[in-house]
C-alpha positions as CSV (number, residue, x, y, z in Angstrom):
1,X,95.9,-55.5,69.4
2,X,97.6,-54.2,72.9
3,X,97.8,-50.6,72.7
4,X,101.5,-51.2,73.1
5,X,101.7,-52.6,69.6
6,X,99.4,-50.1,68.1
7,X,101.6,-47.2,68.8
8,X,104.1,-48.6,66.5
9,X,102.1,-50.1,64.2
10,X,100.5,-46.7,64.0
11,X,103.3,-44.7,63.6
12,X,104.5,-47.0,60.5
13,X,101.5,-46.4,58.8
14,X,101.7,-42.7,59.3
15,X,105.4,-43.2,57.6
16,X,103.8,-44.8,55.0
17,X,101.0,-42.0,54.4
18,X,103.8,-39.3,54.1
19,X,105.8,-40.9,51.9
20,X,103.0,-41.6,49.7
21,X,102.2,-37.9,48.9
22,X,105.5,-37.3,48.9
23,X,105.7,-39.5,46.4
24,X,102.7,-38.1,44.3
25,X,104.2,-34.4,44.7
26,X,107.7,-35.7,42.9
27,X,105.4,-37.3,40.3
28,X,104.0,-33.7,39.5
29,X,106.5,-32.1,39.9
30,X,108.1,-34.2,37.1
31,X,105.5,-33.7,35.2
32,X,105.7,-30.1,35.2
33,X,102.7,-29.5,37.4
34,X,104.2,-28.6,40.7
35,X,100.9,-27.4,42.9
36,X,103.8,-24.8,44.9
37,X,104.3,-22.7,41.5
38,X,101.0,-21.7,41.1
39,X,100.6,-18.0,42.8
40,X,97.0,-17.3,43.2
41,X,93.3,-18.9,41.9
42,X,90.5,-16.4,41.2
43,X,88.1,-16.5,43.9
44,X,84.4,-15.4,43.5
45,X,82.1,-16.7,45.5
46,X,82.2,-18.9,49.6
47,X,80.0,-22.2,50.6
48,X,78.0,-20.0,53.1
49,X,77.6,-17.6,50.0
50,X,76.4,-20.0,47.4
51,X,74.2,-21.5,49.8
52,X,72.7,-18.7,50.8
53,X,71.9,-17.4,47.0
54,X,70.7,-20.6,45.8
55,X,68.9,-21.8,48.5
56,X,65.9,-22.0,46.3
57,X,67.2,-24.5,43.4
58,X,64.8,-27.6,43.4
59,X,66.5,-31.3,43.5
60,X,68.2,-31.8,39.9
61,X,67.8,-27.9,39.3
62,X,70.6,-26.2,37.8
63,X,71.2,-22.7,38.2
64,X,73.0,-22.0,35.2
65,X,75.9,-20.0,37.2
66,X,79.6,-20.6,37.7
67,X,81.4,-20.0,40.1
68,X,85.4,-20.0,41.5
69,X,85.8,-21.1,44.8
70,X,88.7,-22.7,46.5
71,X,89.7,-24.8,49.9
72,X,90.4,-27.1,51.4
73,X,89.3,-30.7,50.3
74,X,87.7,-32.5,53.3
75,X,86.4,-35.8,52.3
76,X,87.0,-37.9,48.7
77,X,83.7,-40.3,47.7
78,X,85.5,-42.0,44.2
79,X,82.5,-43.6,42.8
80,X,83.7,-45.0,39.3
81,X,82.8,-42.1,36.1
82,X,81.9,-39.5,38.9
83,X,82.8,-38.6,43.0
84,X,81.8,-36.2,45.2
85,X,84.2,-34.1,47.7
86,X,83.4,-31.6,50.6
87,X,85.8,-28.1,50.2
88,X,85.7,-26.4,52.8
89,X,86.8,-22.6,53.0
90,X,86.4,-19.7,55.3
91,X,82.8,-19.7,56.3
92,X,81.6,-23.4,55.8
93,X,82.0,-26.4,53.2
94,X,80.1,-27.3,49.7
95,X,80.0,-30.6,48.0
96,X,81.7,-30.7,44.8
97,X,80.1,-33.0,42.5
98,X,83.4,-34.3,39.5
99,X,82.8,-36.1,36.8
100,X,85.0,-37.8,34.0
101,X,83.1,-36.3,31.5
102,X,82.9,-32.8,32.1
103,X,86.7,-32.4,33.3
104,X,88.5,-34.8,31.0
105,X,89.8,-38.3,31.3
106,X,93.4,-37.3,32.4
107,X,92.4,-34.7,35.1
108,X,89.5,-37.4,36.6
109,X,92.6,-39.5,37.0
110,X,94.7,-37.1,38.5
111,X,91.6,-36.0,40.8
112,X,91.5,-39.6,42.1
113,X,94.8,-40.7,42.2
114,X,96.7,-37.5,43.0
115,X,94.6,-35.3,45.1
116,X,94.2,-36.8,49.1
117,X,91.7,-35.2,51.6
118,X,93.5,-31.9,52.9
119,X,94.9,-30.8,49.7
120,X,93.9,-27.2,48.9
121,X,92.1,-27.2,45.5
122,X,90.3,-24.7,43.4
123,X,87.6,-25.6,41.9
124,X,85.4,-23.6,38.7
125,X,81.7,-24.9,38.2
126,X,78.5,-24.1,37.7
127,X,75.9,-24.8,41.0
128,X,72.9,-27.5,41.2
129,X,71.6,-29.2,43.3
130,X,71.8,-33.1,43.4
131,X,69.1,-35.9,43.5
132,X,69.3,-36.3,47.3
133,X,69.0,-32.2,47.5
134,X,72.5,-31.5,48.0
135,X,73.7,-28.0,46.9
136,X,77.0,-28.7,45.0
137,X,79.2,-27.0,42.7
138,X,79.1,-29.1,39.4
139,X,83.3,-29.0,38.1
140,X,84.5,-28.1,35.1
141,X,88.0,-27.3,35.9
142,X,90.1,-28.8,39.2
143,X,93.5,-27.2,39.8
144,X,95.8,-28.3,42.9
145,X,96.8,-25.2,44.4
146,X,98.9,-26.9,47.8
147,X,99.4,-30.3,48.3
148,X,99.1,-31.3,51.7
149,X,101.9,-33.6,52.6
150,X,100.7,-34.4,56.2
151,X,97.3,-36.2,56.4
152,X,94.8,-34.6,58.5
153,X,94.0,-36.2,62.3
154,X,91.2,-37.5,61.6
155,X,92.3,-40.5,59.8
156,X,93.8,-41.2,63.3
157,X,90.7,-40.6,65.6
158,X,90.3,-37.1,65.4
159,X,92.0,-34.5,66.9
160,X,89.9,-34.0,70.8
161,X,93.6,-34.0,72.7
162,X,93.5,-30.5,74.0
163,X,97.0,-29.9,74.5
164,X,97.9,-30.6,70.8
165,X,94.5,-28.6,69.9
166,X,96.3,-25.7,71.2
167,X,100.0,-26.1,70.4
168,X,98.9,-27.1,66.7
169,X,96.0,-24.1,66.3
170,X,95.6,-24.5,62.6
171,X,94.2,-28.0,62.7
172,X,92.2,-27.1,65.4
173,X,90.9,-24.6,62.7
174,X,90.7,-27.2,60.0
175,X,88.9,-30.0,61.9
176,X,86.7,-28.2,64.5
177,X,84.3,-26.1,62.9
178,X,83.0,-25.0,66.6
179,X,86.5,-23.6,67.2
180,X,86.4,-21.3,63.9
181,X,82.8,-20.2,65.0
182,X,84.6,-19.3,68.5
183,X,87.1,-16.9,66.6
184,X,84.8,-15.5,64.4
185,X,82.7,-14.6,67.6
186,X,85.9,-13.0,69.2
187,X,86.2,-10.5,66.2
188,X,83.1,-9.9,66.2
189,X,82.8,-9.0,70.0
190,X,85.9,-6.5,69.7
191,X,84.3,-5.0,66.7
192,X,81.6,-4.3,68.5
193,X,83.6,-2.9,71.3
194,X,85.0,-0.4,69.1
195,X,81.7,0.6,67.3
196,X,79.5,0.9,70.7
197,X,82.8,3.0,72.2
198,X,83.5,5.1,69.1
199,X,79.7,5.9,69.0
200,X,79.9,7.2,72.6
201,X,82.8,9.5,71.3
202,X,85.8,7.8,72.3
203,X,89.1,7.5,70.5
204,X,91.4,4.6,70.5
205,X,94.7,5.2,70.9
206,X,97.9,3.5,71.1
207,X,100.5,3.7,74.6
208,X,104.1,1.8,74.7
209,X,104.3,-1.8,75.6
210,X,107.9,-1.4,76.6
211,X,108.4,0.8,79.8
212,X,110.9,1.8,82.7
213,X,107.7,1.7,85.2
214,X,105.3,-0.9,84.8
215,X,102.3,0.0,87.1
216,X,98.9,0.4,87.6
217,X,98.1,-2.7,88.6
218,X,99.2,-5.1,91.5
219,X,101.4,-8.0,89.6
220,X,105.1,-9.1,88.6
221,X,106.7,-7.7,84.9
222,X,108.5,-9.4,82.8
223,X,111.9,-8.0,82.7
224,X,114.4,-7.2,79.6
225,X,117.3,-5.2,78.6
226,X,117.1,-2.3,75.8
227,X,119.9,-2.8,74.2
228,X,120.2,0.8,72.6
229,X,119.6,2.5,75.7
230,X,121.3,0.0,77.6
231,X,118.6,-0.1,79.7
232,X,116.6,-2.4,81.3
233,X,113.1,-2.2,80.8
234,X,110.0,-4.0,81.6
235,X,106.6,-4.8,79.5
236,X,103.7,-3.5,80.4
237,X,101.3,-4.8,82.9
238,X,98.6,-2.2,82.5
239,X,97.4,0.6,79.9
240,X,96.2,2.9,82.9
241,X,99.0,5.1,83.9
242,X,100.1,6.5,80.1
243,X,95.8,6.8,79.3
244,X,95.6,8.8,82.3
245,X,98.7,11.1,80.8
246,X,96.1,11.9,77.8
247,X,93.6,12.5,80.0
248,X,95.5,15.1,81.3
249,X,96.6,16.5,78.1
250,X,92.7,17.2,77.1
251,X,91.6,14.3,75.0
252,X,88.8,13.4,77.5
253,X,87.7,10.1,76.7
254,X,90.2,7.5,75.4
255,X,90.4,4.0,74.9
256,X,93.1,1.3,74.2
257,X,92.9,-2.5,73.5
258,X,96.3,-4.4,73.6
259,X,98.0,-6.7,75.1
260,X,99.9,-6.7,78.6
261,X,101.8,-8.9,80.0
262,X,102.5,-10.2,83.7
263,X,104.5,-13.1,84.6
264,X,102.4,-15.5,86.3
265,X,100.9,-19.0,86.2
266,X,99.1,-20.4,83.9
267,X,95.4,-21.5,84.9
268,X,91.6,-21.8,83.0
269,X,91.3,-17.6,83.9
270,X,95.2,-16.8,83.5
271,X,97.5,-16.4,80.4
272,X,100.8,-14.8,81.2
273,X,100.0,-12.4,78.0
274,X,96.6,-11.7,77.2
275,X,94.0,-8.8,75.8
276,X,92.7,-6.0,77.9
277,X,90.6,-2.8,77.6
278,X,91.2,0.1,79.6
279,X,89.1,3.5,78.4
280,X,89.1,6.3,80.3
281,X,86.0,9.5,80.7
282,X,87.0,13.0,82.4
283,X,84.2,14.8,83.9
284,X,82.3,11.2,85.2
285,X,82.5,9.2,88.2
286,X,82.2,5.1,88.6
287,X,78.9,5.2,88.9
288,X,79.1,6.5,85.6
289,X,81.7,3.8,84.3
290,X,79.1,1.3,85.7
291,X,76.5,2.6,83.5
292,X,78.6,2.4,80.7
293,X,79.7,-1.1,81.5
294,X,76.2,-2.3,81.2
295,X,75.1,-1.1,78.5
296,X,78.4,-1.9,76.5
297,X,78.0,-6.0,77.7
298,X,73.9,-5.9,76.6
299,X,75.0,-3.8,73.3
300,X,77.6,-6.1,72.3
301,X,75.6,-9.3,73.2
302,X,73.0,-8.4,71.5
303,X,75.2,-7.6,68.2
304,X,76.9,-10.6,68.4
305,X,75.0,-13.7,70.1
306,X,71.3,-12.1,69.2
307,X,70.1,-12.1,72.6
308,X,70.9,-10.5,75.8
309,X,70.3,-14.3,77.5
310,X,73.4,-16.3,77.7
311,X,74.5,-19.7,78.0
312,X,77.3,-20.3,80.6
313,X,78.4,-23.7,81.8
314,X,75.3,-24.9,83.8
315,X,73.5,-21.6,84.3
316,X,72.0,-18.6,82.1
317,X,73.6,-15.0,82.6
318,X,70.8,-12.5,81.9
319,X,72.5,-9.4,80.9
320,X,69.4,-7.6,80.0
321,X,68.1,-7.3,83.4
322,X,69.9,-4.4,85.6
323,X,72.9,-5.2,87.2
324,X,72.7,-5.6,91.0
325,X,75.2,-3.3,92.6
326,X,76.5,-4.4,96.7
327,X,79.2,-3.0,98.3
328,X,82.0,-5.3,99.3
329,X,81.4,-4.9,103.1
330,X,77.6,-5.9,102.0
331,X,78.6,-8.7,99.8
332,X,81.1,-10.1,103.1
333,X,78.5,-9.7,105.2
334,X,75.9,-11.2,103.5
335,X,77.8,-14.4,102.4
336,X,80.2,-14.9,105.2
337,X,78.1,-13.6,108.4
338,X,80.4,-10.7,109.2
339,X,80.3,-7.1,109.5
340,X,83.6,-5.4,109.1
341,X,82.2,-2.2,110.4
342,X,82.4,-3.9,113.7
343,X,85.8,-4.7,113.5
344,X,87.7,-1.9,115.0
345,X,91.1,-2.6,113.7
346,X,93.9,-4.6,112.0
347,X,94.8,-6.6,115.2
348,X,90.5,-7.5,115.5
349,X,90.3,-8.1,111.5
350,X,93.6,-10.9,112.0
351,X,92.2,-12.2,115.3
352,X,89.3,-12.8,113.1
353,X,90.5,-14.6,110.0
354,X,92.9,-17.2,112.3
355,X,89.0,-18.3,113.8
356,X,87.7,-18.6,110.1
357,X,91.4,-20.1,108.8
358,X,91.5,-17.4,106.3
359,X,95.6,-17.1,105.2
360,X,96.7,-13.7,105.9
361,X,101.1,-12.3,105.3
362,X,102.0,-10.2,107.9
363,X,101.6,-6.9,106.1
364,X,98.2,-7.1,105.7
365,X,96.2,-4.7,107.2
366,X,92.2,-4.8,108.1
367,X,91.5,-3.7,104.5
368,X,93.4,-6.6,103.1
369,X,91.9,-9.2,105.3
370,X,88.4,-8.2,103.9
371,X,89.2,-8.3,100.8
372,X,90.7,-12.5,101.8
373,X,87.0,-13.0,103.0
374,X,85.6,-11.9,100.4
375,X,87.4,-14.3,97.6
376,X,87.0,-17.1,100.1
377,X,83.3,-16.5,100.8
378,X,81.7,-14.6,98.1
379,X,83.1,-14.7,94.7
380,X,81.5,-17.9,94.2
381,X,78.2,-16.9,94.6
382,X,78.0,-13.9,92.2
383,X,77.0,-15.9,89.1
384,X,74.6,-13.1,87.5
385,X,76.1,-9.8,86.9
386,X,76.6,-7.5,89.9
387,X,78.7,-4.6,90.7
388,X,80.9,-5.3,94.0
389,X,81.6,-1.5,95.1
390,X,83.7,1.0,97.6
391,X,86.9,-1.1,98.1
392,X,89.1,-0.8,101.1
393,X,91.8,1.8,100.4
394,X,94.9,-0.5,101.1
395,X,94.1,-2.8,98.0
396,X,93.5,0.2,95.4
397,X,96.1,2.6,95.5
398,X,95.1,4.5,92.3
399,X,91.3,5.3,93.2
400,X,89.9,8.4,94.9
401,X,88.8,7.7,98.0
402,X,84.9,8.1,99.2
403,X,84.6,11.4,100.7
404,X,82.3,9.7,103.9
405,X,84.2,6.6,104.5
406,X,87.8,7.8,103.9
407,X,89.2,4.5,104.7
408,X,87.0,2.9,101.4
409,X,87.6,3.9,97.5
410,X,84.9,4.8,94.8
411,X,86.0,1.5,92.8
412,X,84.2,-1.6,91.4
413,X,84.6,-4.6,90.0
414,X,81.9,-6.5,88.2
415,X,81.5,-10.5,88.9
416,X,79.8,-12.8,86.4
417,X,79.6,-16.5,87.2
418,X,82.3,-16.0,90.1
419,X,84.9,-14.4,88.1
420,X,85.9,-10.5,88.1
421,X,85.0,-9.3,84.3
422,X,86.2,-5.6,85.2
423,X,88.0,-3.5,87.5
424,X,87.2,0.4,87.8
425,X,87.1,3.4,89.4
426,X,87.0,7.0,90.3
427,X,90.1,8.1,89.5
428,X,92.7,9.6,92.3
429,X,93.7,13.2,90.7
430,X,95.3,14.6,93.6
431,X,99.1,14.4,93.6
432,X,99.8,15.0,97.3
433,X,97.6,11.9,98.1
434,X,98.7,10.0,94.9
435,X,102.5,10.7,96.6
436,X,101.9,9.4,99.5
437,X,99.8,6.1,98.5
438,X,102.9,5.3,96.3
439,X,105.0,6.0,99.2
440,X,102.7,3.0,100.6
441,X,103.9,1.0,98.1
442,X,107.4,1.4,97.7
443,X,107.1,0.0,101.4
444,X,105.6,-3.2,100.5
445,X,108.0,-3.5,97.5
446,X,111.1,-3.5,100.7
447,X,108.6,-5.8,102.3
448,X,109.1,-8.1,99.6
449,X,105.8,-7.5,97.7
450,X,107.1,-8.3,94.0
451,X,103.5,-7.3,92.5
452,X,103.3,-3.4,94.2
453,X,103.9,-0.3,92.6
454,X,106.7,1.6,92.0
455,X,106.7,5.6,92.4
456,X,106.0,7.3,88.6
457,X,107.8,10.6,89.1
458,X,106.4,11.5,85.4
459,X,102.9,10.6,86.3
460,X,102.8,12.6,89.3
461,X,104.3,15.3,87.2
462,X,100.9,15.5,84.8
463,X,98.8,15.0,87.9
464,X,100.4,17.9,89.7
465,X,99.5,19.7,86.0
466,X,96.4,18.6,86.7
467,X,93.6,16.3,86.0
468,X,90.2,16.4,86.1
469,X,87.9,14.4,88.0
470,X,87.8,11.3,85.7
471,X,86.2,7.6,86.0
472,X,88.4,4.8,84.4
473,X,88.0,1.2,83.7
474,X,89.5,-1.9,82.7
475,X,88.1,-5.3,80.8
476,X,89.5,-8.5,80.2
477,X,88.6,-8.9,76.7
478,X,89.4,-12.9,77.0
479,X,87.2,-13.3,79.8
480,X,83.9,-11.7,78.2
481,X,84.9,-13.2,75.0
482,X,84.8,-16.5,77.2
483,X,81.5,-15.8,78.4
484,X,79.9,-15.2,75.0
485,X,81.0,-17.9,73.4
486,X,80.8,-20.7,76.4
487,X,84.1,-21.1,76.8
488,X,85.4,-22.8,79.8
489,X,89.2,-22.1,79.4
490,X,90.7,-18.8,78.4
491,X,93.1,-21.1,76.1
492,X,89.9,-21.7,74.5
493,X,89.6,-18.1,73.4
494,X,93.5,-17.5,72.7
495,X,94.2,-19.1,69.5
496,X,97.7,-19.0,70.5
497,X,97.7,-19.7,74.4
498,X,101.3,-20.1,76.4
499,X,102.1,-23.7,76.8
500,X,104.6,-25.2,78.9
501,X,107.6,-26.3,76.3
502,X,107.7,-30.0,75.4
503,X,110.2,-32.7,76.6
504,X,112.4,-33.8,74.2
């Protein structure tokens, strides 16, 4: 058959399919055994559970126990007096072993001819294990609790297209166990977050999501109108600037983990909304938020993936060994052959990139320009962890500057496999300079710079109160929840990831 015709053809069998159980649900339903009036099932015990406790049953041993699970049914073997069924619930599946004997001639009937794979069922039994050494959960009671009036995609080859994997999440869930597992992780890894953080003596706390200023970081709000206030307001792109408020009020070391939002494309690394971590420590530098950061990535990977030694694409990231630390004018100079401390000025640093046909706007100044040469010619390279350090001043406009090299900034990021897993610094705490740099900005916002800052009166307000010397950081939670779990797309890690809408 052309795959013109089987389009169609299977299209009208998929008709067929859903008017069957439709069919079968207005059958119970007449019969007074409508699966949506039940209200709940008494659950006792999971698959990974059982399997775990009676892990030592012999072939044909039973264990004497019953048990109440429920889920969703998987697979249907109807082998005449007695079938076999895989439910499968919230950490794994079990084999359910029915027979005609044990659950009634009218219920058998109904299990075969009424229940279809996908139905959620719950099932009371006592545990065994079969012949062939199967742990199974031998029924003595079956009771419809949803009946699934959509068959699942695997009775049309599976469901590997990625684009309905993440518009249509829960069948993702259902039919990709490896997708669950990557979830799970994800909880896991925030958990662990927390506990390592909380254990260090940090406190979590929540900032606003809807704001009149969105700053701290260099990229474009979404905009809306607050219809109370009539005022227009825009949604956070950052947690740093209200953190740093605490900071000031005498809380010390703070955290937050929420969502932020910056209108932008949509790539494998970028999701217009998506989950970071910002924490900030008074009376510490970024050398000591880099010593943090390392120990938080080997504590957590250890918790969660068992090891400090982890799988990435093609390579191993050893998070166990120290973390190199370069500075960016190393890192530039080591991958692309030049020294910017030998460039004299903006006018040299442009000269420059036209010979190397690095892109440069016309703002930029020298600072700028080494930072371009240093995502053309370096971030590729930097597949184990390292610290790139001491930023140009131009590209960091929240970051105290290094008392010896006024022209750099105490700030880091930290690269694994090519991509930026952090961004921090030593925090700027002196108004007068904090003025000016956002004087700086407002300049490049009339230059047409949509992702600069705009002057926060109020925040200069609590640093002319006064702040103390303070190292802060940020953590894209998708991106090390991506390298954990071998995740190549950040839509892999979202279970909800922004799609582009459909054509109708």
């Amino acid at each position: 058959m052309s795959d013109t015709n089987r389009a169609p053809a299977q299209e009208q069998d998929l008709n067929e399919l859903l008017q069957i159980r439709r069919d079968k649900l207005s059958q119970l339903q007449q019969e007074g055994q409508d699966p949506f009036q039940l209200t709940k099932f008494p659950v006792d015990s999971h698959a990974a559970e059982i399997k775990e406790k009676f892990a030592h049953l012999e072939p044909e041993e039973e264990s004497g126990e019953t048990v109440c699970v429920a889920g969703r049914m998987m697979s249907k073997r109807v082998m005449g007096k007695a079938s076999f069924s895989d439910l499968q619930d919230k950490s794994g599946t079990i084999q359910l072993y029915v027979r005609r004997d044990l659950i009634g001639e009218e219920e058998y009937t109904k299990y075969k001819k009424m229940l279809d794979i996908g139905d959620v069922i719950g099932v009371k039994g006592e545990i065994f294990r079969t012949k062939k050494g199967e742990l199974s959960v031998k029924a003595s009671e079956v009771t419809l609790l949803s009946k699934s009036l959509r068959p699942l995609p695997e009775k049309f080859h599976g469901l590997t297209d990625t684009d309905t994997r993440y518009r249509q999440r829960y069948l993702d869930l259902i039919v990709n166990p490896e997708v669950r597992d990557t979830f799970i992780k994800r909880s896991q890894i925030i958990r662990e977050i927390r506990n390592f953080l909380d254990n260090q003596g940090f406190m979590e706390v929540e900032t606003p999501m809807l704001v009149s200023n969105a700053g701290g970081a260099a990229a474009r709000p979404f905009e809306t109108h607050y219809n109370a206030l009539n005022e227009d307001v825009k949604l956070r792109i950052s947690l740093e600037l209200y953190l740093k408020r605490l900071i000031v009020g005498g809380l010390e070391r703070v955290y937050e983990i929420g969502r932020v939002f910056r209108n932008e494309g949509v790539d494998t690394r970028h999701n217009p909304e998506f989950t970071l971590m910002e924490l900030y420590q008074a009376y510490t530098d970024y050398n000591g938020m880099m010593d943090l950061t390392e120990n938080m990535f080997r504590h957590v990977a250890q918790k969660v993936c068992g090891t400090t030694l982890i799988p990435y694409a093609e390579e191993m990231i050893d998070l166990g060994k120290p973390f190199e630390r370069m500075t960016m004018l190393e890192a530039v100079k080591k991958y692309a052959g030049v020294d910017f401390d030998e460039i004299p000025d903006t006018e040299a640093a442009k000269k420059l990139a036209d010979e190397k046909g690095i892109h440069y706007e016309p703002r930029h100044t020298k600072g700028d320009i080494l930072n371009l040469f240093f995502e053309e010619y370096v971030e590729e390279h930097l597949i184990q962890p390292v610290f790139i350090m001491d930023h140009p001043v131009e590209i960091s406009p929240l970051t105290k500057r290094k008392p010896d090299k006024p022209d750099y900034v105490e700030r880091f990021e930290l690269f694994i496999y090519g991509r930026e897993m952090c961004n921090a610094y030593s925090e700027l705490n002196d108004p007068i300079d904090q003025r000016q740099r956002f004087a700086e900005q407002e300049k490049l916002l009339a230059q047409g710079d949509e992702e600069a800052n705009h002057t926060d009166e109020d925040f200069l307000n609590a640093l002319e109160i006064g702040m103390p010397p303070t190292g802060g950081i940020g953590y894209g939670i998708d991106r090390l929840v991506m390298l954990l779990t071998n995740s190549g797309s950040i839509r892999d890690v979202l279970l909800f990831p922004t799609m582009k809408p459909l054509e109708k």
